[in-house]
Every structure is written in structure tokens, then in C-alpha cells.
N, C-alpha and C positions, 0 to 999 in steps of 0.2 A: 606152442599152443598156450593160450590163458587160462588159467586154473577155472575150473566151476564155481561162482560164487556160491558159499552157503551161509544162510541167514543163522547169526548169532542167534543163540540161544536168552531170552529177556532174563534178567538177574534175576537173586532171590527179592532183592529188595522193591523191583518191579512188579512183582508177582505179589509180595505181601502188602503193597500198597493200594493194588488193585482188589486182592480183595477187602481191604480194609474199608476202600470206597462201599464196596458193594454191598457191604455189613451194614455200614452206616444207613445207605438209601434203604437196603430192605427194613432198617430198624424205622425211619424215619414213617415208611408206610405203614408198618403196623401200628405204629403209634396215632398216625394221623385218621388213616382212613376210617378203623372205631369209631373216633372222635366224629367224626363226620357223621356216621353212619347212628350213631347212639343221638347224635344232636338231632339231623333231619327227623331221624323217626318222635323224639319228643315234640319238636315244634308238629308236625302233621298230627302227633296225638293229638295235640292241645288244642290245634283248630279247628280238628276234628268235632273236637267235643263242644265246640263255642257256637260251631256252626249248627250242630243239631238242637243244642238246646235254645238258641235261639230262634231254630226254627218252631219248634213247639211252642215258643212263646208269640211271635208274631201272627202263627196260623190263629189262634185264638182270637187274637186282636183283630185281623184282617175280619173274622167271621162275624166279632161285638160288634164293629166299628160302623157295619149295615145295618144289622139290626136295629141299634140306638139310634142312626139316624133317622130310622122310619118310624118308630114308636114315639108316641104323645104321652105315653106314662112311664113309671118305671119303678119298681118297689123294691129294696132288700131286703133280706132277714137279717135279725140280730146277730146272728154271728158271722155276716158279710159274704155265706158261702152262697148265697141263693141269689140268684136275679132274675127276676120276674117284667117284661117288655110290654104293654101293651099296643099292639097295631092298630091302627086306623081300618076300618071295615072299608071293602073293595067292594066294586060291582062296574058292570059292563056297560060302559055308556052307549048305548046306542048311533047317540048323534055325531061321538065324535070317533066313535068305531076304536075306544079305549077303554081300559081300566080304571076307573076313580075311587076316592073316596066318597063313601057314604054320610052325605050331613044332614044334621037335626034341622026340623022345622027354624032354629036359632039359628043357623048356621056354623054349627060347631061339628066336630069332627063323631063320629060313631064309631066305638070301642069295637072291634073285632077278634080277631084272635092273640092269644098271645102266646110269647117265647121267653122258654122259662133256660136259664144257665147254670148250672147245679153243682157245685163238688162232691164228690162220693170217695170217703177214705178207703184206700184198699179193698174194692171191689173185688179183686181173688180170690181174699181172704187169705194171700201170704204171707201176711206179717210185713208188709211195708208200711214205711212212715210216709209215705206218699199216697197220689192215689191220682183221680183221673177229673177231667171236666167235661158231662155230658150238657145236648141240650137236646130240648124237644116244645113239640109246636103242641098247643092246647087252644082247643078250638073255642068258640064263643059259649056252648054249651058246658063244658069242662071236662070234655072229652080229651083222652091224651093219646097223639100221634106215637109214631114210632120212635124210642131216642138216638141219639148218633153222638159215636166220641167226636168229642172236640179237643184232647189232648192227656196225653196222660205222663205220669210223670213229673205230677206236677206236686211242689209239697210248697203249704202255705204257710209252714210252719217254719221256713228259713226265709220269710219274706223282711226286708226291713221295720226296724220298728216304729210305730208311730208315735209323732209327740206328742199325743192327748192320752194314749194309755199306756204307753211304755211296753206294750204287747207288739209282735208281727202282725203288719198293717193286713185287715182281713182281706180278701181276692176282691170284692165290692164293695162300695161306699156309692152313695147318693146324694147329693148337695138339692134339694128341692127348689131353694132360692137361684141359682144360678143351673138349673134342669142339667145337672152335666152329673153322668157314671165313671167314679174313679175307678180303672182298674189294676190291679198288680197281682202280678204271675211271678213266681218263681222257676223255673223247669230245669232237669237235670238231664245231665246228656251222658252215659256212660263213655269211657274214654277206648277205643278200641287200642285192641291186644296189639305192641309194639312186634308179637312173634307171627303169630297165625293172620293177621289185618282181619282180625273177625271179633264184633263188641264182644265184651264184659258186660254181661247186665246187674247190677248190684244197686242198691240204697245210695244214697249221698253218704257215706261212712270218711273215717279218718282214714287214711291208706296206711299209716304205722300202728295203729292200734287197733282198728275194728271199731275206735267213738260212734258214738252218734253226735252228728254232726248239729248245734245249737245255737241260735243268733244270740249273743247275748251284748247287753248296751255294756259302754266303754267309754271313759270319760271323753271329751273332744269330739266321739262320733255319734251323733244323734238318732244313728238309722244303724247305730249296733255291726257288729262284726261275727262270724262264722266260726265257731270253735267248735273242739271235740269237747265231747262228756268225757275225757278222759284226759286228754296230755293236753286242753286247754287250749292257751292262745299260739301252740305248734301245731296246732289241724294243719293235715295237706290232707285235704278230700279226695276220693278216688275217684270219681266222676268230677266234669265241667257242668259249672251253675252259673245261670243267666237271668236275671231279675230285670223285666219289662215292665215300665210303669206306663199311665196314659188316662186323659181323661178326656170322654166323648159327650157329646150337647148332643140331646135332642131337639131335632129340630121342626115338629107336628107340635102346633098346643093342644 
């Protein structure tokens, strides 16, 4: 009879090799997959945050961009927070079973209502350096409708600077020769918790020191740069900011 084979026993040196691999790969995971996992969650913060603050900025835009086209006037305040639209007066044409404007014996348009665009600093009253942009319709008489936010969030005071006053360009401007409404928004999008996936709501602050965050001009850059009140031109803001510019023609004389 043939002996029973019995399977050798794997060396020491077999055995310590195997685990040696096995160290290595599990080392190689730990190292890698963090890396992975710390990376993805930053990149999703970050466009996270791009994506809402720019949606507060466009929502604005999209809502002026109407308005403007339908008004034949259009006024600012001195401090560029107010915009004031005038509409063309409506009524019901009978003949042609629509809506028109209302013209003067001259042929010119009739003033109707208008739509006023407003900033209001910290309407809370929380102590933010931001605040919000309402608007509301006033009738021909000067009666004032209901108002409705149009975004909030919004701080005009990290706006780029302009080159005629060296100031943060204000949210309105009006060119009356060329009938067009500049506007610029700055809005902030708090950047959500890399732990819970659930926002941080805070100020545009520095993230290492608690600054207030400041546009201040820089030689070479004419539209100024974003520093802290504090550690200066090493701001990293805690929140994402998104700065929309645009300039809308009316198109009613």
C-alpha cells in the first residue's frame, strides 16, 4: 500500500511573507481610502457652496431682468441700495381681447405702477454684516403692495471695488444716457458640515480666526481682494461667495 500523502506544513518564512503583504495592503487602505474620503467630501463642500450662492445671485437677476425690461423709467438712490422701476400703465383692449399700454393723447407711454428693489441690513436684527433684498409693487396712487424676499444673504459690502470711488461697487447704478441698470450682487452660501451633511449657517467670517471678512484694493487688482480684519491677505472664509454682475436696458421709452 502507498503511504497517505500529507500536505507539508508552509514555512516560517512563507507565513511571515504573507503576512508582511497583508500589512502592507491593509496599511496602503488606510492611508488611501481617508485620502479619498477627506478629498470628495471637500470638493462636494465647495460646490456645494458655489452652487447655492450662486443661486441666490441669479434668482435675483432672473426676477430684475423682467422688470427692467418692462419699465420706461428707472431711478436709484444715492447709496445704490434702492431701485425704484417705473411700468407702463395697462388696460384691456377690448378690440383686440388683450392687455395694452395706456398712451397719452402724444402718443407716449402712461406711468403706472411701479417696482421698487430695496436692501435692508440685517432685518433680524442679529448682528450680521449682511442682510437681505426685498421688493414690492406700488401702485400709481403710492399705495404699497405686499413685499416679498428676493434673496437674502446678500452683503454689498464684499462687492468688488469701483474705479471711480475706490468703494464696493453699490448693488444699483443707472446710466440714464445709455437707459441700462447695472447690477451686482455678492451672496454667500454657508458651506455644509463635512460630518452631519447638514449647513453651517454663519457670516462670511475668516475660518482661522473669526475676521471679518473685507475687500480691500491691491496693487494690480482694480476690483480689490477679500481679506480678514485680522490675519489679512491669509482669509480662507468659511462660507462660498459668488459675485454676479450684469447690466439690463430698458426697453419702453
Amino acid at each position: 500500500m502507498r503511504a497517505a500523502h500529507t500536505p507539508r506544513r508552509a514555512g516560517r518564512g512563507t507565513v511571515l511573507a504573507e503576512l508582511i503583504v497583508t500589512m502592507l495592503i491593509g496599511g496602503l487602505l488606510l492611508s488611501v481610502l481617508p485620502g479619498f474620503y477627506f478629498g470628495y467630501t471637500a470638493l462636494w463642500r465647495e460646490e456645494t457652496g458655489k452652487l447655492g450662492a450662486g443661486q441666490r445671485s441669479t434668482i435675483v437677476l432672473r426676477r430684475l431682468r423682467k422688470d427692467v425690461r418692462n419699465a420706461r423709467a428707472a431711478v436709484v438712490s444715492a447709496d445704490g441700495a434702492t431701485l425704484t422701476l417705473t411700468i407702463p400703465r395697462l388696460a384691456y383692449d377690448s378690440g383686440h381681447a388683450v392687455m395694452g399700454p395706456v398712451l397719452s393723447s402724444d402718443g407716449r407711454l402712461v406711468d403706472g405702477d411701479a417696482v421698487q428693489y430695496y436692501f435692508v441690513r440685517d432685518p433680524a436684527n442679529s448682528g450680521s454684516t449682511g442682510g437681505s433684498l426685498l421688493r414690492r409693487l406700488v401702485d400709481v396712487n403710492g399705495a404699497g403692495y405686499a413685499t416679498r424676499l428676493v434673496a437674502d444673504s446678500v452683503y454689498p459690502a464684499l462687492n468688488p471695488l469701483s474705479s471711480e470711488t475706490g468703494s464696493p461697487a453699490p448693488i444699483f447704478r443707472y446710466d440714464g444716457g445709455k437707459r441700462t441698470v447695472s447690477v451686482t450682487i455678492t451672496a454667500s452660501e454657508p458651506y455644509p458640515s463635512g460630518g452631519s451633511f447638514a449647513p453651517v449657517t454663519s457670516d462670511p467670517i475668516c475660518s482661522r480666526d473669526a475676521g471679518t471678512l473685507v475687500r480691500v484694493g491691491v496693487s494690480g487688482q482694480p476690483q480689490g481682494v477679500i481679506q480678514c480684519s485680522k490675519c489679512g491677505a491669509r482669509a480662507k472664509p468659511a462660507v462660498e461667495l459668488v459675485t454676479v454682475k450684469a447690466s439690463l436696458m430698458l426697453r419702453n421709452g
